[in-house]
Backbone and ligand atoms as CSV (ligand in chain L), in Angstrom:
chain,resi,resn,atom,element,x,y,z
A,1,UNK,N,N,0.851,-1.196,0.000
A,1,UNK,CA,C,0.000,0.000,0.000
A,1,UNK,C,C,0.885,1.243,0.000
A,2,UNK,N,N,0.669,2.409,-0.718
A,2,UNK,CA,C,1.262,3.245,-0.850
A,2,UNK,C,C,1.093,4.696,0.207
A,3,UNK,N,N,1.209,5.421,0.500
A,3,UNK,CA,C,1.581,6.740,1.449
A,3,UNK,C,C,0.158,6.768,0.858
A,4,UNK,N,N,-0.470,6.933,-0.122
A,4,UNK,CA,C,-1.656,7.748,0.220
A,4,UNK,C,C,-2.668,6.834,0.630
A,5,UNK,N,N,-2.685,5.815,-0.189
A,5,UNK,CA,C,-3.667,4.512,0.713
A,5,UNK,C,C,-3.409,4.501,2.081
A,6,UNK,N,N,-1.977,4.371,2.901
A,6,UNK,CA,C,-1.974,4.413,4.464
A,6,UNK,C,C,-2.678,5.512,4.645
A,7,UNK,N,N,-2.721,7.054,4.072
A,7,UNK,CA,C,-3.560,7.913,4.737
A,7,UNK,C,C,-4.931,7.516,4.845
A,8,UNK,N,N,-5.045,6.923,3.791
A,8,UNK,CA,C,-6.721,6.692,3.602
A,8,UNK,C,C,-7.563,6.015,4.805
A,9,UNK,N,N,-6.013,4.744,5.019
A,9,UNK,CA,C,-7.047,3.825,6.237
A,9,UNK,C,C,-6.878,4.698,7.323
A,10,UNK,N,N,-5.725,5.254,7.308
A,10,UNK,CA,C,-5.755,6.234,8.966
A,10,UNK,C,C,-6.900,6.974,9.141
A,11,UNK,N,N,-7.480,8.065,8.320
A,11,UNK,CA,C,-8.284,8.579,8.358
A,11,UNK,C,C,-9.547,8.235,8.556
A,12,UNK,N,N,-9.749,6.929,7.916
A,12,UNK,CA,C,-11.054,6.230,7.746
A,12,UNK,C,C,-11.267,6.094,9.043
A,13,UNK,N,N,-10.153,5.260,9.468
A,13,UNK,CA,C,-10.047,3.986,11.046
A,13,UNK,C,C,-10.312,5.904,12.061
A,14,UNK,N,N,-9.731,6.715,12.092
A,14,UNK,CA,C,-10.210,7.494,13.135
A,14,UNK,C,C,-11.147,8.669,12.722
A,15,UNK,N,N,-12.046,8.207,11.552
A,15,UNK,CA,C,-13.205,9.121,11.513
A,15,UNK,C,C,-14.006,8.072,12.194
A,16,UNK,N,N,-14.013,6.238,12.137
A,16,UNK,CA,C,-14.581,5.364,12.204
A,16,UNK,C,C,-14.891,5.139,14.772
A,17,UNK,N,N,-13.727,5.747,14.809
A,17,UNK,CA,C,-13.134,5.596,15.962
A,17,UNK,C,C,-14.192,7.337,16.652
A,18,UNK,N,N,-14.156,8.226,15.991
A,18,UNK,CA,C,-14.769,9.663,16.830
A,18,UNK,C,C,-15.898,8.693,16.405
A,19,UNK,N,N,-17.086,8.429,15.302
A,19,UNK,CA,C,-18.043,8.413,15.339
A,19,UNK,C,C,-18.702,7.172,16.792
A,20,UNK,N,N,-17.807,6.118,17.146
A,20,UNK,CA,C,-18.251,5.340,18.068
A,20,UNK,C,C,-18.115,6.015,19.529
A,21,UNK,N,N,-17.283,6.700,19.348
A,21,UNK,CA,C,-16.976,7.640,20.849
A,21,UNK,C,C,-18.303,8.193,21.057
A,22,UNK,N,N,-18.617,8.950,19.638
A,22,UNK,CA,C,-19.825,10.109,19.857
A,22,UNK,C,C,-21.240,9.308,19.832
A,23,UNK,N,N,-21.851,8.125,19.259
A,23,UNK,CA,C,-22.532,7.371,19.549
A,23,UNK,C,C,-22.656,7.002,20.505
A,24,UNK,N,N,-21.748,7.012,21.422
A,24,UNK,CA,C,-22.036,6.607,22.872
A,24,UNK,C,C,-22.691,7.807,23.619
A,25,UNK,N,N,-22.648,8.998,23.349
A,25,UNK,CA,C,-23.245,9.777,23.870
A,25,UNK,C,C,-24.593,10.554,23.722
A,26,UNK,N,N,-25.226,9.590,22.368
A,26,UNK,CA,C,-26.544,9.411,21.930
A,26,UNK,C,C,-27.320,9.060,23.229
A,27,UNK,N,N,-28.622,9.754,24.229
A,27,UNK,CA,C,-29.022,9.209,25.338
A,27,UNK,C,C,-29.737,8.156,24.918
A,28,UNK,N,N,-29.733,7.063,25.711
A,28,UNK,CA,C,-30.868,5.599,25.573
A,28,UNK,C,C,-31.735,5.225,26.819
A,29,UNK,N,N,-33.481,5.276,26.704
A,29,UNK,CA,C,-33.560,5.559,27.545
A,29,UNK,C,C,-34.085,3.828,28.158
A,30,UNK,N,N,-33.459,3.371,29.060
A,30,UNK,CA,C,-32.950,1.735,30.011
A,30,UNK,C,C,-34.094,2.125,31.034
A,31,UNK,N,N,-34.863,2.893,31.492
A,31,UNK,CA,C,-35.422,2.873,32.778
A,31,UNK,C,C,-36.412,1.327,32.648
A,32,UNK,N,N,-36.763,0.983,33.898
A,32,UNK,CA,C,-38.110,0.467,34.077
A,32,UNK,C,C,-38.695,0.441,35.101
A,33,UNK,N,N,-40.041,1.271,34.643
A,33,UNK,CA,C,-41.090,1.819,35.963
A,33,UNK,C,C,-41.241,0.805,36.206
A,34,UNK,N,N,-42.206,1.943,37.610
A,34,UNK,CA,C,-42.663,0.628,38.644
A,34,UNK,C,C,-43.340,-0.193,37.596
A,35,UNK,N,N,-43.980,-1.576,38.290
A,35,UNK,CA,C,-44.990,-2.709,38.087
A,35,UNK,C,C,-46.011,-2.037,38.496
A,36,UNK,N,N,-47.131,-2.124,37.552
A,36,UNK,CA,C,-48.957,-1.880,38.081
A,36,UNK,C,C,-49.126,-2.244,38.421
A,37,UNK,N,N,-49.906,-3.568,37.319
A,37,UNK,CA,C,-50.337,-5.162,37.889
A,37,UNK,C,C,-49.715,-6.149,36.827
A,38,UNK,N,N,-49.489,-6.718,38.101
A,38,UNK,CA,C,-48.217,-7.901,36.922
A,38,UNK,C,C,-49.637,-9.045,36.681
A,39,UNK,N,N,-49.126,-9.974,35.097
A,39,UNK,CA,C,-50.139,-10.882,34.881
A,39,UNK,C,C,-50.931,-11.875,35.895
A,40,UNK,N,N,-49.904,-12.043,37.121
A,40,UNK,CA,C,-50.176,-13.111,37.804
A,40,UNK,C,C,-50.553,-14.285,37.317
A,41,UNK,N,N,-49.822,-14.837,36.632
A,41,UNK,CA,C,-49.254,-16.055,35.947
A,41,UNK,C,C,-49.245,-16.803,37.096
A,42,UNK,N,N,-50.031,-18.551,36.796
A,42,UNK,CA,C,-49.290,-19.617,37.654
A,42,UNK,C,C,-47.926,-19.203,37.692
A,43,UNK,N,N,-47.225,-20.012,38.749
A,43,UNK,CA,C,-45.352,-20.459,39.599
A,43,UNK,C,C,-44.880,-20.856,37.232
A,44,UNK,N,N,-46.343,-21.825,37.213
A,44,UNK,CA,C,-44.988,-22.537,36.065
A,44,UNK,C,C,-45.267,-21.843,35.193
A,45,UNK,N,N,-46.037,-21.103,34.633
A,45,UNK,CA,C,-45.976,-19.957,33.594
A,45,UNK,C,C,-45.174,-19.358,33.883
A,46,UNK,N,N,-44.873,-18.324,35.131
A,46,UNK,CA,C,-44.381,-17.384,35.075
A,46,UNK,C,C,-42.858,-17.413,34.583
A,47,UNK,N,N,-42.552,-18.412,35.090
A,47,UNK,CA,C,-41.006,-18.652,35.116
A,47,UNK,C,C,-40.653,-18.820,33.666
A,48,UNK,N,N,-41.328,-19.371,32.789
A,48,UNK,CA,C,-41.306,-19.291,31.467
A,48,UNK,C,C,-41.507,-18.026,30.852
A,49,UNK,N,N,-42.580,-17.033,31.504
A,49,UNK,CA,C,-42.443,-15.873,30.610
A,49,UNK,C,C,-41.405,-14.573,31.269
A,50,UNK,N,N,-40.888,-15.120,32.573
A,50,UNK,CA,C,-39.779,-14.143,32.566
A,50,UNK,C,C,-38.963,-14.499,32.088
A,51,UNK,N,N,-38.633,-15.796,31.448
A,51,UNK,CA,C,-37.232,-16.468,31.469
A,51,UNK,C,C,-37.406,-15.512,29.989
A,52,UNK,N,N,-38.408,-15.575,28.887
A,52,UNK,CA,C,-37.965,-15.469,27.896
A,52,UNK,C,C,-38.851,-14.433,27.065
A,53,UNK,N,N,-39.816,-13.500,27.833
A,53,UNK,CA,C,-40.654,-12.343,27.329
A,53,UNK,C,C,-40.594,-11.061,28.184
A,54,UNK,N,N,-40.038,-11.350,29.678
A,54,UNK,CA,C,-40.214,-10.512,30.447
A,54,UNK,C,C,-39.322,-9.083,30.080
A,55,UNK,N,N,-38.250,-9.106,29.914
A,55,UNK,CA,C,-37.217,-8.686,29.225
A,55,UNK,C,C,-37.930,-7.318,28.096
A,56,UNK,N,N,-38.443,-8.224,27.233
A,56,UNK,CA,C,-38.991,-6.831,26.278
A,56,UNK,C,C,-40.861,-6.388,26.583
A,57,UNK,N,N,-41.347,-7.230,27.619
A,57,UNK,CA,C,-42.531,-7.129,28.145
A,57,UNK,C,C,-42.755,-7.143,29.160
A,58,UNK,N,N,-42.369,-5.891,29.712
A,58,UNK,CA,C,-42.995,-6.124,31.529
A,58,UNK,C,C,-41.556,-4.914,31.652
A,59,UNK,N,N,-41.951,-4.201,32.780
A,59,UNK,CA,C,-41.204,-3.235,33.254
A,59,UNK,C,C,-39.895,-3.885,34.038
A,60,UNK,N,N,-39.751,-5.266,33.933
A,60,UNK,CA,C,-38.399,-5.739,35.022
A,60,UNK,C,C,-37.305,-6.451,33.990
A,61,UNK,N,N,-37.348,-5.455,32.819
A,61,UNK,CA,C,-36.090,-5.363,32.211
A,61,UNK,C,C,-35.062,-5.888,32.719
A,62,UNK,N,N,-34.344,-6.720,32.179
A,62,UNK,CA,C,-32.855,-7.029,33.092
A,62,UNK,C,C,-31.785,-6.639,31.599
A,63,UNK,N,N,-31.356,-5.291,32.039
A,63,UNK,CA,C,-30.461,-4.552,30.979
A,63,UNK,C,C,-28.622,-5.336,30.861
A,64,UNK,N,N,-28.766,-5.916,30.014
A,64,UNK,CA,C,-27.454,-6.735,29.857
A,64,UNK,C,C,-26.398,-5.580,29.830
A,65,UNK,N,N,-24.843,-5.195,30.168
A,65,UNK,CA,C,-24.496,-4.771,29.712
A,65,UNK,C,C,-23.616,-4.223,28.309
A,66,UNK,N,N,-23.813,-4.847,27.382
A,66,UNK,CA,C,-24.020,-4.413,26.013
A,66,UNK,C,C,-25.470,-3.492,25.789
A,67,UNK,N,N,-26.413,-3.497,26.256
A,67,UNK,CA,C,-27.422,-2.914,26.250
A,67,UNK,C,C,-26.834,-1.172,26.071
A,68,UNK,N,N,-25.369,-1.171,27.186
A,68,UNK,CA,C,-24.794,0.073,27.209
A,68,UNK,C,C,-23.897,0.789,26.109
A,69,UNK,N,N,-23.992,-0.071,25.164
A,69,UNK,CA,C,-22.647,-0.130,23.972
A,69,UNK,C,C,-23.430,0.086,22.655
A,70,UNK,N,N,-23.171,1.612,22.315
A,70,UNK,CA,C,-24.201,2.037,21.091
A,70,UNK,C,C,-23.338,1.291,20.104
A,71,UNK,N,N,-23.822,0.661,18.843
A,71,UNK,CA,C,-25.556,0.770,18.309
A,71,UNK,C,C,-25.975,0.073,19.140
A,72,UNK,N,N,-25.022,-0.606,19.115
A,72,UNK,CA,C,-26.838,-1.563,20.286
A,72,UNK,C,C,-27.523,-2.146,21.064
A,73,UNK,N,N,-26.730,-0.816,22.202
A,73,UNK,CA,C,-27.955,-0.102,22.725
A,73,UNK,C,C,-28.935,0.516,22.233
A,74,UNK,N,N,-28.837,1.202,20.956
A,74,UNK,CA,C,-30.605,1.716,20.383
A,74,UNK,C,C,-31.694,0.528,19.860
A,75,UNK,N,N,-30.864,-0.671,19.353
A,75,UNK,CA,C,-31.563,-1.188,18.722
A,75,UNK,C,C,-32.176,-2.422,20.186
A,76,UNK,N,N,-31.986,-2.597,21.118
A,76,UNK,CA,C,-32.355,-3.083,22.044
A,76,UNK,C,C,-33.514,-2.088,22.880
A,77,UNK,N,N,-32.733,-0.475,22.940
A,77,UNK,CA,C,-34.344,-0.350,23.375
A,77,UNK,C,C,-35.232,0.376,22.873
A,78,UNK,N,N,-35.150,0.278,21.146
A,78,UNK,CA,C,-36.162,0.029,20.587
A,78,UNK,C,C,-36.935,-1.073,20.754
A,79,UNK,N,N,-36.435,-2.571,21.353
A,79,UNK,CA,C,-37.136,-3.615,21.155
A,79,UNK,C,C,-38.367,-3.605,22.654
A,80,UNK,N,N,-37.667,-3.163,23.476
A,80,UNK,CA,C,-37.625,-3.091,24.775
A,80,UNK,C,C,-39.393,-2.012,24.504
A,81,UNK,N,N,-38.699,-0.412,23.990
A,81,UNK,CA,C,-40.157,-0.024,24.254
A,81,UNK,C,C,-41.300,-0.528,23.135
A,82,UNK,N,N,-40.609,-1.150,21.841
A,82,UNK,CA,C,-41.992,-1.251,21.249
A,82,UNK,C,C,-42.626,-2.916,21.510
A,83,UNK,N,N,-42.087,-3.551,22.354
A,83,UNK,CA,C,-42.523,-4.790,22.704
A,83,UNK,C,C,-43.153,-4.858,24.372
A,84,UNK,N,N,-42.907,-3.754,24.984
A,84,UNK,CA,C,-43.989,-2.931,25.886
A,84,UNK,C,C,-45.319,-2.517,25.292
A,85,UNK,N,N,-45.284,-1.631,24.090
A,85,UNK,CA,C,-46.335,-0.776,23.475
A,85,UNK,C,C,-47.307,-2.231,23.209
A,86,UNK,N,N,-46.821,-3.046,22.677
A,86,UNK,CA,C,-47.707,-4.129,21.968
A,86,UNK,C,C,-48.324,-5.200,22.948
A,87,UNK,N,N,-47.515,-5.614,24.418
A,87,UNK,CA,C,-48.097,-5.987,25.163
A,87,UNK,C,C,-47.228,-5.716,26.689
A,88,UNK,N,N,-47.611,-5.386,27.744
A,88,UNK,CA,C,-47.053,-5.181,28.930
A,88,UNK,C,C,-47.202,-6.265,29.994
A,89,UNK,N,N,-46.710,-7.304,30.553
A,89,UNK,CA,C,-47.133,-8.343,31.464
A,89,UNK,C,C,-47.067,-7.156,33.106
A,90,UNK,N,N,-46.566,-6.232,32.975
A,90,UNK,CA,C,-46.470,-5.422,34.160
A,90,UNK,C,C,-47.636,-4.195,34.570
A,91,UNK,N,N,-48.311,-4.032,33.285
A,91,UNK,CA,C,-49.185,-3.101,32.553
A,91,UNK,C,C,-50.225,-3.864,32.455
A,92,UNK,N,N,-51.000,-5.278,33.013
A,92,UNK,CA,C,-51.956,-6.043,32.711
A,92,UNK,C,C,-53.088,-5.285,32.948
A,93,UNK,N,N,-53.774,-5.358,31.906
A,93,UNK,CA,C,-55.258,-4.754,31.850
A,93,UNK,C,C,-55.669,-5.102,33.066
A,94,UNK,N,N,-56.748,-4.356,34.277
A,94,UNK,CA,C,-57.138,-5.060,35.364
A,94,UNK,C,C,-58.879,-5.709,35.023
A,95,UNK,N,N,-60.042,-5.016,34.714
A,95,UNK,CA,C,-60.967,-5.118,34.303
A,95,UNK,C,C,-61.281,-5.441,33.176
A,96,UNK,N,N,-60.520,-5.069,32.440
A,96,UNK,CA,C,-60.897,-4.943,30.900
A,96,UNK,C,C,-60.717,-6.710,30.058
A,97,UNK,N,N,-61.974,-7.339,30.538
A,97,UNK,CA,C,-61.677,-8.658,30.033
A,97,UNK,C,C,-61.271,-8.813,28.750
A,98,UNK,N,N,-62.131,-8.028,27.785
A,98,UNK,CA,C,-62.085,-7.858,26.462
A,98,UNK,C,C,-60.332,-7.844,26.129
A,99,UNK,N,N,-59.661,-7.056,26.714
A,99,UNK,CA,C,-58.412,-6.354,26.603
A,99,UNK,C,C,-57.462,-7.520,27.029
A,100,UNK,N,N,-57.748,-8.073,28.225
A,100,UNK,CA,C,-57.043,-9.340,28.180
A,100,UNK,C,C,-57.147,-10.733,27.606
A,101,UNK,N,N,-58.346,-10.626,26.919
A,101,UNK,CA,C,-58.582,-11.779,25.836
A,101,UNK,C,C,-57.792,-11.812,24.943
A,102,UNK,N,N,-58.039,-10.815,24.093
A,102,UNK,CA,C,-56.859,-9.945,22.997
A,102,UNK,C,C,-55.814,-10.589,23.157
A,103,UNK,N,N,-55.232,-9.654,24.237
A,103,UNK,CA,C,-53.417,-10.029,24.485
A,103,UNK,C,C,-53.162,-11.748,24.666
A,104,UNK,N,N,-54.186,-12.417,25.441
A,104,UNK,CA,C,-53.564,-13.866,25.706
A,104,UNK,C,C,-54.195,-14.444,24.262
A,105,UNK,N,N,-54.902,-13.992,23.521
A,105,UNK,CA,C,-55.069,-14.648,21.815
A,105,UNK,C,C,-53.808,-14.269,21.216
A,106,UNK,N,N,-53.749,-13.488,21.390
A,106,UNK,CA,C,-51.774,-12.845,20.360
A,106,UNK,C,C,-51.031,-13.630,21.185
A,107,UNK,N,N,-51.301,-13.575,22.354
A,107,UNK,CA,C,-49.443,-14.491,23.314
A,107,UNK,C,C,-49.776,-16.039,22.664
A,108,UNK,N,N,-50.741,-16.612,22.675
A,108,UNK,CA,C,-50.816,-18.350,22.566
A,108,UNK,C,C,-50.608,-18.102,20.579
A,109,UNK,N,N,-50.658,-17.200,20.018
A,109,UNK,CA,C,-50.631,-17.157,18.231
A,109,UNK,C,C,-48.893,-17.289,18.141
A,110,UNK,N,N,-48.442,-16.274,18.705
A,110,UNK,CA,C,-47.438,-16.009,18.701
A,110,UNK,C,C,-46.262,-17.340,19.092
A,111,UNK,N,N,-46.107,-17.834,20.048
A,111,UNK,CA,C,-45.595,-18.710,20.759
A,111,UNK,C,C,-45.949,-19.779,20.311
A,112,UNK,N,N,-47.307,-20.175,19.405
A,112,UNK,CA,C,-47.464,-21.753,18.874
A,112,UNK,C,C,-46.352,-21.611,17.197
A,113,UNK,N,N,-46.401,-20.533,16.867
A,113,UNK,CA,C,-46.265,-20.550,15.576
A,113,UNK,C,C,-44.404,-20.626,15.632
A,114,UNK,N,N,-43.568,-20.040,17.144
A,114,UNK,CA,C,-42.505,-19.803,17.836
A,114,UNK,C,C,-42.133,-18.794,16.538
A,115,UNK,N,N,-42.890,-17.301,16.700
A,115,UNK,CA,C,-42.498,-16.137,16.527
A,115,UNK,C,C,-42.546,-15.845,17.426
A,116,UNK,N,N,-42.291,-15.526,18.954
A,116,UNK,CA,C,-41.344,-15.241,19.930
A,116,UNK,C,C,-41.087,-16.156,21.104
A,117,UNK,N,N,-39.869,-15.623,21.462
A,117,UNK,CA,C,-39.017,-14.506,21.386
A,117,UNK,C,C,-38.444,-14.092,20.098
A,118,UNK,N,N,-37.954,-12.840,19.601
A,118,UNK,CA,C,-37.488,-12.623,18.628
A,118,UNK,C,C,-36.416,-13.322,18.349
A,119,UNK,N,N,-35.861,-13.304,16.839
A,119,UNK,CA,C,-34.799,-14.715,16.701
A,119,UNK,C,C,-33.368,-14.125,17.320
A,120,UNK,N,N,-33.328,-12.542,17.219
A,120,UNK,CA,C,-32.244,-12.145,17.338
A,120,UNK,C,C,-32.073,-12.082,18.925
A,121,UNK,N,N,-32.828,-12.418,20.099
A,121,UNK,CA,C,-32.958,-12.572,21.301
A,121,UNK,C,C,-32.502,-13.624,21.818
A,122,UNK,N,N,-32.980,-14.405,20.650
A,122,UNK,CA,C,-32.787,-15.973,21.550
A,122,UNK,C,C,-30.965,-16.596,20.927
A,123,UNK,N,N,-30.482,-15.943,20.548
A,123,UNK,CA,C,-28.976,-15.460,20.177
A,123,UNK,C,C,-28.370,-15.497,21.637
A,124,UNK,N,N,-28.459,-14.141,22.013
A,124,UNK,CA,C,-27.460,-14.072,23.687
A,124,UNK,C,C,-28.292,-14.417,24.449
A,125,UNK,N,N,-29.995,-15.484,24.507
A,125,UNK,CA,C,-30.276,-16.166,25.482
A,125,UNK,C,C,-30.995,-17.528,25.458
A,126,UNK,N,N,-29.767,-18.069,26.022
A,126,UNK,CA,C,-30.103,-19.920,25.620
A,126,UNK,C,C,-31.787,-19.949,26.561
A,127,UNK,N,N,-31.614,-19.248,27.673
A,127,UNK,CA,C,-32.994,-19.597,28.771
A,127,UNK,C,C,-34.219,-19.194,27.549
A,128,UNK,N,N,-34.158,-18.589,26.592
A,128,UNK,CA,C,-34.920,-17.932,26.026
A,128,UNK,C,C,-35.843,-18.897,24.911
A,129,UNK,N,N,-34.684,-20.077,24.664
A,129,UNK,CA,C,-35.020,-20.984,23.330
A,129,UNK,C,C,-36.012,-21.681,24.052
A,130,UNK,N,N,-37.012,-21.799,23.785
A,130,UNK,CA,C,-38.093,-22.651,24.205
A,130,UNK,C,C,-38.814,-24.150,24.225
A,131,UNK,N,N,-38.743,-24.845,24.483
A,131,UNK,CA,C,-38.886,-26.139,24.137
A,131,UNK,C,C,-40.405,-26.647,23.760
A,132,UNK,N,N,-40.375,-27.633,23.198
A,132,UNK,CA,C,-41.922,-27.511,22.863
A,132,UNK,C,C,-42.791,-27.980,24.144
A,133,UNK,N,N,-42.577,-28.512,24.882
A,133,UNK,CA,C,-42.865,-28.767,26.390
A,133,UNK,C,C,-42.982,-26.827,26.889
A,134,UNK,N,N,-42.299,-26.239,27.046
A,134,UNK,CA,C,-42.224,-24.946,27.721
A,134,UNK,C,C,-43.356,-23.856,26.698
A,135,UNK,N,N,-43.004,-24.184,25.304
A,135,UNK,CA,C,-44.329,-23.566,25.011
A,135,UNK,C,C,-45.859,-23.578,24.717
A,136,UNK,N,N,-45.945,-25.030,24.882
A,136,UNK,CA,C,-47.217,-25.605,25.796
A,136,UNK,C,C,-47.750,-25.291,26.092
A,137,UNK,N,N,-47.107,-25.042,27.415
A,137,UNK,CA,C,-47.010,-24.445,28.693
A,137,UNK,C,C,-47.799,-23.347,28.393
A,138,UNK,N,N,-46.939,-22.358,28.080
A,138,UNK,CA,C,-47.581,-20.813,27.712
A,138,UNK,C,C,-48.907,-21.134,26.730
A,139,UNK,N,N,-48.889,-21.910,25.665
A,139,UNK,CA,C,-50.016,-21.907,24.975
A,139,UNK,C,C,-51.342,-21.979,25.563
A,140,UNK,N,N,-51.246,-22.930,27.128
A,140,UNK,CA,C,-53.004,-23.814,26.831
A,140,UNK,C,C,-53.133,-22.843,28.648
A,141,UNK,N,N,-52.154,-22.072,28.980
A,141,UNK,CA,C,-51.894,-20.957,30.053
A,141,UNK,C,C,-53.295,-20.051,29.281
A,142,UNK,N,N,-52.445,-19.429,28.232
A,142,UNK,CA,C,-52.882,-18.246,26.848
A,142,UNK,C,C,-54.286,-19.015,26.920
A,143,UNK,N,N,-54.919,-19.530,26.433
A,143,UNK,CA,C,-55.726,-20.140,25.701
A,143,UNK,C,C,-56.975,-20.597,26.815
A,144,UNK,N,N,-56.384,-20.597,28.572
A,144,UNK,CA,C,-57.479,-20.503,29.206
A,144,UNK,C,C,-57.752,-22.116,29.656
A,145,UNK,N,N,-56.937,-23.236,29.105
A,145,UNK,CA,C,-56.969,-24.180,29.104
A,145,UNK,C,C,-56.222,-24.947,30.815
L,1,HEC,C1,C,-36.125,-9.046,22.464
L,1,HEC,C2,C,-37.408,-8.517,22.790
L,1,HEC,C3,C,-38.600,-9.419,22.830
L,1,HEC,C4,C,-38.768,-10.589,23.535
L,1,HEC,C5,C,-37.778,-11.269,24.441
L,1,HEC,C6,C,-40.119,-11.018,23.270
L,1,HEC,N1,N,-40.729,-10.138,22.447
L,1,HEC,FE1,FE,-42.669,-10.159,21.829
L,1,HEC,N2,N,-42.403,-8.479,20.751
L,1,HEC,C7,C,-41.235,-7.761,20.685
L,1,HEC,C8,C,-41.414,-6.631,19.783
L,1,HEC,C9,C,-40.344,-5.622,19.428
L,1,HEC,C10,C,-42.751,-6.680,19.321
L,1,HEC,C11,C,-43.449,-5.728,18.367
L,1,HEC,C12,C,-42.973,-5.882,16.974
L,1,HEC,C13,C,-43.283,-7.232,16.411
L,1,HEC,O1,O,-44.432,-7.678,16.451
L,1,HEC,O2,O,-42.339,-7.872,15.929
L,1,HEC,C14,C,-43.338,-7.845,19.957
L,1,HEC,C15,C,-44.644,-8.242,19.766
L,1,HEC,C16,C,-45.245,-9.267,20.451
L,1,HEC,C17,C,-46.656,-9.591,20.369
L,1,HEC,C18,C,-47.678,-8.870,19.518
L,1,HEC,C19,C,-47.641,-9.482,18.150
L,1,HEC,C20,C,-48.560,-8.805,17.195
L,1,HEC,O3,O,-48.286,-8.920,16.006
L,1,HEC,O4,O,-49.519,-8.173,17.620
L,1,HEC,C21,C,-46.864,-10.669,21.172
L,1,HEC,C22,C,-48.181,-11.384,21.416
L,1,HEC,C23,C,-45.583,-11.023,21.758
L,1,HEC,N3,N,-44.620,-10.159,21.298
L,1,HEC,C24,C,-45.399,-12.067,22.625
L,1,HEC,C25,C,-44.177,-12.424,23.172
L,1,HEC,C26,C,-44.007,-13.555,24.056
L,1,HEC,C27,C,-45.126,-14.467,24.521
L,1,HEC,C28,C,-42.680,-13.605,24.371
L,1,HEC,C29,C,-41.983,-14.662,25.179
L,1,HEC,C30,C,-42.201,-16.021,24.789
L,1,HEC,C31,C,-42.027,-12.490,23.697
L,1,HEC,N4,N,-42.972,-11.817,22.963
L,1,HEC,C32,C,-40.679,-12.175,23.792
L,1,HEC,C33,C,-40.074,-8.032,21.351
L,1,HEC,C34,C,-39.849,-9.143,22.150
């Protein structure tokens, strides 16, 4: 490589080097409020849906630390708030039967078909991979059974 190609990678490698510095100082926002009303899941549900939904559903987030390491950190809590928005196990409707019909028809759709956890989740969490015994479980939970 010649003098101007070495400039090239130098330059590249520490325009490449400020932009990760300064990405880190993008704010991300990790909180998780209090609990309302949690689903109150049976002992053996529950343990299944913290092991492997609680995380992006339910306010008791357990923030890995990479969570802290932009990009992604954004792209985690993007997952984090829009998998709150769509269903909250911490946020459980209290009255609203209608409202919790809904959500446990999407949780038993979701989980028979094993579109979740997301695929890219169940990556850094083995507790997360589900067995067909464990999603069962959650299904005939969901389903009222
Ligand atoms: C890594 C984060 C993450 C985990 C873990 C996770 N989800 Fe989700 N979930 C999301 C996101 C993000 C959405 C909204 C976007 C989408 O549908 O893909 C979502 C959407 C949903 C929906 C709504 C689907 C729809 O189309 O209306 C249901 C139901 C659901 N998840 C159930 C579960 C269940 C049950 C578990 C555990 C077995 C789980 N999720 C684990 C992130 C997650």
């Amino acid at each position: 490589m010649g003098k101007r190609g070495r400039r090239i990678v130098t330059v590249a490698g520490v325009g490449l080097a400020v932009a990760l510095v300064g990405a880190q100082l993008v704010p991300v926002d990790r909180t998780n409020p209090p609990v309302r009303n949690d689903v109150g899941a049976p002992a053996e549900v529950a343990a299944v849906l913290r092991a492997a939904c609680y995380d992006c559903h339910s306010h008791e987030t357990r923030w890995p630390w990479y969570s802290r390491v932009a990009p992604l950190s954004w792209s985690i809590a993007r997952h984090v708030e829009e998998g709150r928005e769509e269903l909250n196990f911490s946020n459980w409707p209290v009255v609203d039967f209608t409202a919790q019909d809904e959500l446990l028809r999407e949780v038993a759709h979701e989980v028979e078909k094993d579109g979740m956890p997301l695929a890219s989740y169940r990556w850094g969490h083995p507790e997360a991979r589900l067995s067909a015994a464990q999603r069962d479980i959650l299904v005939r939970w969901a389903r009222g059974e």
